[in-house]
N, C-alpha and C positions, 0 to 999 in steps of 0.2 A: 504494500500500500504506500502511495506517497505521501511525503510529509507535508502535513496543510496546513501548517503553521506557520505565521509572519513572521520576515526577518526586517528590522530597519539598522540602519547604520547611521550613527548622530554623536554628539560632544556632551560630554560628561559637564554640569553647569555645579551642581551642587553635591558632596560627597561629606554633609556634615550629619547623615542621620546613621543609625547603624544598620547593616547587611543592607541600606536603599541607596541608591543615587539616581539623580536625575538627570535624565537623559533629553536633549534638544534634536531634532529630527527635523531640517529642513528640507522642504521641496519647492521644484519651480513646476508653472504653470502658464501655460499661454491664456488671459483673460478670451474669452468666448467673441463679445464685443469687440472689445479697442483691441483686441490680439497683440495686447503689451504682456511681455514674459513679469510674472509676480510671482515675489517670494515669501511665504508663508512659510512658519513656524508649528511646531508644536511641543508641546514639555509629556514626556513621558515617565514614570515613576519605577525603576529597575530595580530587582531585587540583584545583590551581589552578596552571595553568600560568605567569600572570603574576605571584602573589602579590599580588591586588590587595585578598583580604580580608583579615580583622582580626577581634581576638576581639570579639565582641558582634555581629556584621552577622547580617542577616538573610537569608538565602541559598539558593536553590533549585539541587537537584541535581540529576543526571540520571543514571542507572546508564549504564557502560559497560563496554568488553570490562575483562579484568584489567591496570591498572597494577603492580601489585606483588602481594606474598602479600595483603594484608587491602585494599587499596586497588582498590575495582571502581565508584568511583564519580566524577563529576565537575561540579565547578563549572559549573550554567549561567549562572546569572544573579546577580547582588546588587541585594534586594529593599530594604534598606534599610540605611543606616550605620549604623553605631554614633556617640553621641554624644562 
């Protein structure tokens, strides 16, 4: 069976709660209308088991069942450190 589960890849904003960080996931879009490319945002709530990221990394997530009320999401990988 394949796997149906979302991946996004976004920057690590906040890493002050324990085992959660927050994760930012930007995408572009051409407006429908005025077919001006717009950049929208969204903050995502990851669980990180290890606490191994940090604000600035670069990080891919993967949706999972519900950790908490807003937390459905979870660290797979870390794509790149922060400087």
């Amino acid at each position: 069976m394949k796997e149906r589960r979302r991946r996004l890849v976004g920057t690590v904003t906040s890493d002050k709660m324990e085992k959660t960080v927050v994760v930012v996931v930007e995408r572009h879009y051409r407006h429908a209308l005025y077919e001006k490319v717009v950049r929208a945002a969204k903050k995502y709530m990851a669980h990180d088991e290890n606490g191994d990221c940090h604000v600035g990394d670069k990080v891919q997530i993967v949706e999972t069942r519900p950790h908490s009320r807003r937390k459905r999401w979870s660290v797979e990988e870390i794509l790149e450190r922060a400087v």
